[in-house]
C-alpha positions, -999 to 999 in steps of 0.1 A, spaced: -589 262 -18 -610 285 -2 -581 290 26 -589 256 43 -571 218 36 -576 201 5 -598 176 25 -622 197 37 -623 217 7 -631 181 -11 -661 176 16 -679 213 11 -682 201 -26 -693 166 -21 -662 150 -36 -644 121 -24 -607 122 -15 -605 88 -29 -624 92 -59 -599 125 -64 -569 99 -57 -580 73 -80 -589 99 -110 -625 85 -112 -642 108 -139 -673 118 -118 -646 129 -95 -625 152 -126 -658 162 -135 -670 176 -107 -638 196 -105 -641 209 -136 -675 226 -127 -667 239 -95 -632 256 -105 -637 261 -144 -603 241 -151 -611 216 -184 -615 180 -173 -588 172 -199 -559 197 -179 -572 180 -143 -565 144 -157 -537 156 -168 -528 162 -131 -536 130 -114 -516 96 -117 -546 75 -124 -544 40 -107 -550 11 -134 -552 -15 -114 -524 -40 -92 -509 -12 -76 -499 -1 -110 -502 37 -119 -504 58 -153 -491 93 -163 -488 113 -190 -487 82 -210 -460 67 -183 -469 31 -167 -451 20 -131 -456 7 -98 -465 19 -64 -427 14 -58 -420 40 -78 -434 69 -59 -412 85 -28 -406 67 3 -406 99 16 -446 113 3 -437 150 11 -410 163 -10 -405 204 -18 -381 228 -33 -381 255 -3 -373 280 -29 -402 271 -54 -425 273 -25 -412 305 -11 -417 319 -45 -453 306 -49 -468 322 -16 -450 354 -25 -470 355 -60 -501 356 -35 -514 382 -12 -506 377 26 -538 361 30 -540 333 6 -505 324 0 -510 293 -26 -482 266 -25 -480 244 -53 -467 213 -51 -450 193 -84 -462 164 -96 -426 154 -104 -412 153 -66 -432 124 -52 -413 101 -76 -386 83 -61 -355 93 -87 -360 131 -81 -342 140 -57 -335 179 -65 -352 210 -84 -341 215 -119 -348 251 -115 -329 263 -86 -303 235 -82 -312 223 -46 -315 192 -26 -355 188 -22 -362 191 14 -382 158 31 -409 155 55 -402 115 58 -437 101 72 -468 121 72 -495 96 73 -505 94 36 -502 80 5 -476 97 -22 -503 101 -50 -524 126 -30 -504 145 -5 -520 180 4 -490 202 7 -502 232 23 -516 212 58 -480 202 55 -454 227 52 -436 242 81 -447 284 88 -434 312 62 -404 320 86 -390 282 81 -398 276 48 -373 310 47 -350 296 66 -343 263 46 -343 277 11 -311 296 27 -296 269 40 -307 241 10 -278 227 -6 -267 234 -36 -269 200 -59 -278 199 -94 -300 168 -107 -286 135 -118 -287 119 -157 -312 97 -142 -333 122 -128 -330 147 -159 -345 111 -177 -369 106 -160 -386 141 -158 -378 143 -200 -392 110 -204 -427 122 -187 -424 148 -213 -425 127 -239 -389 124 -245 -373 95 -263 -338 95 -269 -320 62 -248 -337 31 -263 -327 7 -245 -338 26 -209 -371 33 -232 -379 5 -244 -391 -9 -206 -415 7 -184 -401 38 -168 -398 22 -129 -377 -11 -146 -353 14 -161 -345 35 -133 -350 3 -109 -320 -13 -133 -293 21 -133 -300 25 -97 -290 -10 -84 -266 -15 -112 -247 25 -101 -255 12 -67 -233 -19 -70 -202 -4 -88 -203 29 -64 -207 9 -33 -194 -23 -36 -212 -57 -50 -224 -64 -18 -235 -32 -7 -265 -27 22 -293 -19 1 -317 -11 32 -285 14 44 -281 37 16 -297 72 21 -311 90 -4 -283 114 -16 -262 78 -21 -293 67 -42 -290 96 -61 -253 90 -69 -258 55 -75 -285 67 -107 -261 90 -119 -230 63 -120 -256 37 -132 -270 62 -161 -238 63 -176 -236 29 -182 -273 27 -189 -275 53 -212 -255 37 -237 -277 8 -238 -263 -31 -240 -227 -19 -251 -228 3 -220 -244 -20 -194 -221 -48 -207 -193 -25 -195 -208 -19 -163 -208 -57 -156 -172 -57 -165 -162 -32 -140 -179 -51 -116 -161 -84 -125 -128 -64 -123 -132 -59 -84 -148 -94 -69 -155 -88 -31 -154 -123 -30 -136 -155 -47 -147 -161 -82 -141 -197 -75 -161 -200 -47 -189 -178 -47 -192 -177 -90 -218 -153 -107 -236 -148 -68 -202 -136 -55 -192 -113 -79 -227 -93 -87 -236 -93 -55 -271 -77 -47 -273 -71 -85 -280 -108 -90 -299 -115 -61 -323 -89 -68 -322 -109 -102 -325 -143 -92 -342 -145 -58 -368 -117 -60 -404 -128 -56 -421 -98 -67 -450 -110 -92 -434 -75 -117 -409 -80 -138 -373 -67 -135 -371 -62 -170 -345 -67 -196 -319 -61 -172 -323 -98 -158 -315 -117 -191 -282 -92 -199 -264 -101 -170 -275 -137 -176 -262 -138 -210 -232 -120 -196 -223 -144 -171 -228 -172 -198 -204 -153 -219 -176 -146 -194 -181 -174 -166 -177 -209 -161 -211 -221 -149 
């Protein structure tokens, strides 16, 4: 970028942030000219809004919700490793697409925690890392200190699934943010407790909460079905008097009460026929 932010390297050509955020084609195209990369390999770059705060990539369709409440996210080591590819100078960082999504949590390649810049004052589909990171000497110091964690089953799905990886059909047969929406409140629940603070789980308990909830997930109704049992096995509260509500906790009323105009998925109608199936109602 010419050693200066994305956003003024965006106004020396003419080219509008937005236009870059949204994909527009005159936008891609532009790019193309000015740095030689093919218009195709740019695209392939961007997650290209379609409309209802709804965004595409690499074939994948999901929500805003999806992307990282936290819009900075970096492997200290991968970065590290970038600028020292790069002369003094110019040291390039490169960010991933794959770490502004919500479920990925850790680098596959190095087997650490991602370090988080919580609030920087943009949005998570167009962060420019490099105004961003903290000075070489930092950056140093954290992939020293970064704990060691490897990547959950959800995670690993997710970043195969954007691959074009198709191997769990029930998880793949739904858009990509319903599946991981599903194992992550359903882990959440049995990890935590039915009733568990949603609002108070940090981010490394999200990240175990995929991993319990992928391996009932993963094996598709026969394995969600379980999930619900183990739930029903350890009611926080009476059966008798707080029924289907009592027992599933935030599972159901994430169900039943939500009024967000997306749908939950198929999630919603197996725990309904489950709680026709085992319940009184």
């Amino acid at each position: 970028q010419c050693d200066v932010s994305a956003a003024t390297f965006l106004e020396m050509f003419g080219v509008s942030q937005h236009d870059v955020r949204m994909a527009k084609p005159n936008a891609i195209e532009k790019l193309s000219r000015i740095s030689g990369v093919s218009a195709e390999r740019l695209s392939s770059a961007t997650f290209q809004s379609i409309g209802r705060r709804r965004y595409l990539q690499s074939g994948q369709e999901f929500s805003l919700e999806f992307f990282s409440r936290s819009p900075l996210k970096f492997c200290p080591h991968c970065i590290v490793e970038d600028m020292l590819k790069h002369n003094e100078r110019l040291p390039l960082p490169v960010g991933r697409l794959n770490w502004v999504l919500s479920p990925v949590r850790a680098c596959a390649i190095h087997n650490v925690s991602l370090v988080e810049i919580p609030s920087i004052g943009t949005s998570a589909s167009f962060v420019d890392l490099s105004a961003h990171l903290p000075p070489f000497s930092r950056l140093s110091e954290l992939a020293a200190s970064s704990p060691k964690i490897h990547p959950s089953g959800l995670q690993a799905y997710v970043e195969n699934r954007f691959s074009g990886e198709q191997v769990y059909a029930w998880l793949d047969n739904q858009d990509i943010d319903q599946a991981v929406k599903a194992t992550e409140m359903l882990g959440a629940s049995i990890e935590y407790g039915a009733h568990f603070e949603h609002a108070k789980l940090t981010e490394s308990q999200w990240r175990v909460a995929g991993q319990v909830g992928f391996e009932f997930t993963s094996k598709g109704l026969k394995g969600i079905r379980n999930g619900l049992e183990t739930l029903q096995r350890k009611p926080e509260k009476s059966v008798h008097q707080s029924g289907p509500q009592g027992v599933f906790g935030q599972l159901y009323k994430w169900l039943h009460f939500s009024k967000s105009e997306k749908s939950a998925g198929p999630i919603r109608e197996v725990l309904r026929e489950h709680i026709l199936d085992t319940m009184a109602v």
